[in-house]
N, C-alpha and C positions, 0 to 999 in steps of 0.2 A: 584445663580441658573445657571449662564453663565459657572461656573467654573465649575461647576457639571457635565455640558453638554457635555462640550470639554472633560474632564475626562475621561466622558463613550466611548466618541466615539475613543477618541485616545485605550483608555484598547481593544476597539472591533476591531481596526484596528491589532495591535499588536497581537491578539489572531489569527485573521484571518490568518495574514501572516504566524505565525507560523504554523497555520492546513495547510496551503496553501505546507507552506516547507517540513512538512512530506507527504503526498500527494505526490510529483515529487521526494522524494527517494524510495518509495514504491516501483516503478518496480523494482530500482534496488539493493535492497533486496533480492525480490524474485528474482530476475536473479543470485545472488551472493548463497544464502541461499538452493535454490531449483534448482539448475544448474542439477545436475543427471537428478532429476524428469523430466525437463524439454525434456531433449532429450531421455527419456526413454518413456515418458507416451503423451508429446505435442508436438513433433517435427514433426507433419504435420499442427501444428495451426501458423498462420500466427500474428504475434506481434502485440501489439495496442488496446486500446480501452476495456480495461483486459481481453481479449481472453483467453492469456494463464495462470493468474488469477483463470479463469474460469473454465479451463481445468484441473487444479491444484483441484481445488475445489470439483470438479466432481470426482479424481482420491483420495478424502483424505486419506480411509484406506490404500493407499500404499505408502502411503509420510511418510518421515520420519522426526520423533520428530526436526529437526530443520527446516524444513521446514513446516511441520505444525505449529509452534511455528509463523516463519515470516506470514504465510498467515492469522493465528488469530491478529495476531500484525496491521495489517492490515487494518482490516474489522474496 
């Protein structure tokens, strides 16, 4: 049962870190992926906290298929 245990918890450690690692490339995706949009549609929204995420979000019908693509890759 001992084996079981340490099993799950290592499998749940392992899972975490990996959500954890996509999570902290995610901005810089969309920084990379949605670079136009950015200073076209959010360049008065101030960085952080998925502002410009947000603002992206809010602007979808005029993003363009690769940057739609990152921001659903995303969510």
């Amino acid at each position: 049962m001992r084996v079981g245990l340490f099993l799950g918890i290592a499998i749940a450690l392992v899972a975490e870190t990996a959500v954890a690692k996509n999570r902290l490339t995610d901005p810089v995706r969309v920084a990379r992926d949605c670079k136009d949009e950015v200073e076209l549609y959010c360049k008065e929204v101030r960085p952080g906290s998925q502002r410009i995420t947000g603002c992206l979000k809010a602007k979808a019908p005029q993003l363009s298929p690769a940057c739609t693509a990152t921001l659903k890759s995303t969510e």
